[in-house]
Each structure stands twice: as C-alpha cells, then as structure tokens.
ZAMARGU-4260 file (C-alpha; in steps of 0.2 Angstrom, whole numbers, plus 5000, padded with zeros to 4 digits):
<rodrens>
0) 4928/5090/4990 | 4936/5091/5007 | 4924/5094/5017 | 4916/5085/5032 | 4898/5086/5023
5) 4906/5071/5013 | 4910/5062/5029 | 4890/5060/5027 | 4892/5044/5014 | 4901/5035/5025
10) 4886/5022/5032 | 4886/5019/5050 | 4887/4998/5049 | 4905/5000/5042 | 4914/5017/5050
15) 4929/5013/5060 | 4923/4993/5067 | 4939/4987/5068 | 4937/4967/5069 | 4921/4969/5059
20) 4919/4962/5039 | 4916/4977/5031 | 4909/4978/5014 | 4927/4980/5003 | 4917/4983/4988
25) 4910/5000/4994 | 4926/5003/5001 | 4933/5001/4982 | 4919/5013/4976 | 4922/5027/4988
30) 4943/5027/4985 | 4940/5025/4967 | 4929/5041/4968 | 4941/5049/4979 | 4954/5046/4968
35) 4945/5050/4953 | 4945/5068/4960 | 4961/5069/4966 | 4956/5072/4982 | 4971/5065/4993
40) 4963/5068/5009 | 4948/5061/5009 | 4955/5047/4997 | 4966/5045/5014 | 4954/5047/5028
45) 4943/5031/5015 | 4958/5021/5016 | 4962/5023/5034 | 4944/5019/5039 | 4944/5002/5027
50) 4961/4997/5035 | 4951/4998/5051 | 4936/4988/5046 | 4938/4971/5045 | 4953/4962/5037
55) 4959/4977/5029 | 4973/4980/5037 | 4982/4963/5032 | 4977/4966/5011 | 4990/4974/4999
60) 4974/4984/4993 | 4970/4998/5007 | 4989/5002/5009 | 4991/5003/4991 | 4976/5018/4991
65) 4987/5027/5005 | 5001/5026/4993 | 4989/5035/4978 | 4984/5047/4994 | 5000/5051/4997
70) 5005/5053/4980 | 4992/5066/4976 | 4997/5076/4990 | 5017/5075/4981 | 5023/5068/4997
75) 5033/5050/4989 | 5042/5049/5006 | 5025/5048/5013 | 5020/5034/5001 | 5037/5024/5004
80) 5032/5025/5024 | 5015/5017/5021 | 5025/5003/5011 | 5035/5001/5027 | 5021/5000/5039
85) 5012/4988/5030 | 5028/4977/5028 | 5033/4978/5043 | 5019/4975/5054 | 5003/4968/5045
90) 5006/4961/5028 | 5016/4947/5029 | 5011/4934/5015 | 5025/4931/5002 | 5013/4935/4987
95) 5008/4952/4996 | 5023/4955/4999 | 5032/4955/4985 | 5016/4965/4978 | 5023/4977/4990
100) 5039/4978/4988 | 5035/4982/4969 | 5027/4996/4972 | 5041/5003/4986 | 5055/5001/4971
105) 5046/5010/4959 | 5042/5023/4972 | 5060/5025/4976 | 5067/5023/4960 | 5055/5035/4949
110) 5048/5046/4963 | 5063/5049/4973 | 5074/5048/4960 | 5085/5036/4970 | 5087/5017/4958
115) 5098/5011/4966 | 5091/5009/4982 | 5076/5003/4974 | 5086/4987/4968 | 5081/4976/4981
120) 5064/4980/4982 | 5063/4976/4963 | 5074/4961/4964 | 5061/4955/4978 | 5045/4957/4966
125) 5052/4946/4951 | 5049/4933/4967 | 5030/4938/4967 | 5015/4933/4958 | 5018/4927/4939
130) 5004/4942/4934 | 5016/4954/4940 | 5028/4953/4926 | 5032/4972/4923 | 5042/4969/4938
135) 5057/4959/4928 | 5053/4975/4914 | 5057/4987/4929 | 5070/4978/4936 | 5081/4980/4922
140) 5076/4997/4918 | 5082/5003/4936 | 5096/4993/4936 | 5101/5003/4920 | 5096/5018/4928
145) 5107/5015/4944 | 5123/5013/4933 | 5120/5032/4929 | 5112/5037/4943 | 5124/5050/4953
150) 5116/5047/4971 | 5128/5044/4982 | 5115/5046/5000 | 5101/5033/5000 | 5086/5044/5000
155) 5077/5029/5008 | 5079/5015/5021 | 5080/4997/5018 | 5063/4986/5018 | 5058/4983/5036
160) 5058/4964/5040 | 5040/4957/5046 | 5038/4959/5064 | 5020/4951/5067 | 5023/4953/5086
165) 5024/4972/5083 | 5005/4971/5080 | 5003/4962/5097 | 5011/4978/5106 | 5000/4992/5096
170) 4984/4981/5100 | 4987/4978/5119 | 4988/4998/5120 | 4971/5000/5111 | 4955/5001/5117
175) 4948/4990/5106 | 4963/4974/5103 | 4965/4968/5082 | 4959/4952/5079 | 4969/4943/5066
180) 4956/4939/5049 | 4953/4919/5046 | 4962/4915/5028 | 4945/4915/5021 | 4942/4933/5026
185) 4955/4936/5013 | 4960/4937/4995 | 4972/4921/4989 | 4990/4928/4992 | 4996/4938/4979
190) 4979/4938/4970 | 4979/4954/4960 | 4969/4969/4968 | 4954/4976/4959 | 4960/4992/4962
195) 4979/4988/4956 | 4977/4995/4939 | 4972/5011/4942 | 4983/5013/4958 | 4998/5008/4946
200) 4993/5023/4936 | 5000/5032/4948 | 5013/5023/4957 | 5024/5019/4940 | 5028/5035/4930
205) 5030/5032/4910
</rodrens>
C-alpha cells in the first residue's frame, strides 16, 4: 500500500493547510486504515500532514500515530524522538503531557529494554488524567524491572522541558508562520484520544 496512487485520497480542502481546521475525523479514518495495514509510511506521511492541518500539531493524538508509525517500521528510538518533539516544542498542557510522557516510558522501558530510565517518565504520568490509571500499574511494574535490569548506559535522554518560544524560531523561518489554535480548537486537556486505544496496542507490550 505504498504507493503514490494512495496519495489520491487525500482531498484537496485539507492537504498540507497549516493554520486551517482540518476535518480530525477523516484524519482518524485514514491513520486508523493505515495502521490497520501496517503500513508505517503512509500511516507517517497521514500523520505528518494532520499535524500540519489545523491544530494538530498541539494534540497528543497526531504524535501518538508517528509513534504507531515508527513502531511499525521497528525504529523505538524513532518513536521516543517524536515523544521529544512534541514535548518540547508544541504540547505543553499538563494533562497532554503527562499523556505523553506515558507513552515515552513505556517505549523506553518495554521497547528499548531500558526501565530505569523510563522512571521519570512514568512517575510523571501517575500526575496525569485520572483515566490513565495503567500508568500507577506500569510504574511499579518498571520500577520492579529497573531493580533487575543490568543497563548501566541510558539508552535514552531525559524528557526535553517545554520550550514554546522554540516554535516562534521554526515559524519565523517558514514560508507560511504557525498560528497558535484558540482553546476551542482543541480537545479538554488530557481528554482521552479517540485513537488511544488502539495506538496503546502497540505502544505497551504484554
């Protein structure tokens, strides 16, 4: 299914129009159908494209299907660093966040095979959302894991801290400047993403 014949579904009202509303539910569909198939990169290039439609690039959702993406292309340091560009630059609600910072421990922890540097990460969740409950589940079960766990090299950097500003610099470089989305362009803060339970398939390992 890679192929630039299914570039053809992507209507013309929506591709690439960043500062534009973007229909998020067709966006949902095609990433869903995408993932469905495992097809990492066109499940990437969807992503990429809802990120730049609208106020995509400030929800949890989009960055969590480049996560899936990288995933099914068996690249975790891949997923961790779109964890780290949304954290550091466009996602900075607390709720989000934590969302976040979820998924990059369980992607250090279980996919790069590194708990203990998934501690804070995880410690950070148990702040979030009171439906993420799995987090306290997880946190225990690395911290369990880090006690064994023979890693001595962190196979991955600390969280990035939010740098909002950092978004001013990228935009005064591009042709077309982002335009920060009105609160009621997006979901409530931590609100859980429609496409979080299939995604979490795939980000947390049995």
């Amino acid at each position: 299914m890679q192929s630039d014949q299914a570039d053809r579904n992507w209507p013309p009202a929506v591709r690439n129009e960043r500062g534009g509303t973007g229909p998020d539910s067709w966006w949902r569909e095609r990433c869903l159908a995408w993932l469905e198939a495992d097809d990492w990169y066109m499940l990437y290039k969807t992503a990429m494209s809802w990120r730049s439609a609208g106020a995509g690039m400030w929800m949890p959702e989009p960055w969590l299907m480049d996560v899936c993406s990288s995933l099914l292309h068996r690249q975790p340091k891949t997923a961790v660093h779109c964890t780290d560009m949304a954290l550091h630059t466009w996602v900075g609600r607390p709720g989000d966040r934590s969302m976040l910072r979820y998924v990059r421990g369980l992607l250090i922890a279980d996919h790069m095979s590194d708990p203990r540097s998934a501690l804070d990460d995880l410690r950070a969740a148990t702040q979030g959302p009171q439906w993420l409950t799995e987090a306290h589940q997880d946190l225990a079960r690395v911290t369990e894991a880090a006690t064994r766990s023979r890693v001595r090299k962190p196979r991955a950097l600390p969280c990035p801290d939010f740098e909002p500003d950092y978004m001013d610099k990228i935009g005064a470089a591009a042709s077309t400047p982002f335009v920060r989305p009105a609160p009621e362009q997006l979901p409530d803060d931590g609100a859980a993403p429609p496409l979080w339970t299939v995604a979490f398939e795939h980000i947390r390992r049995p």
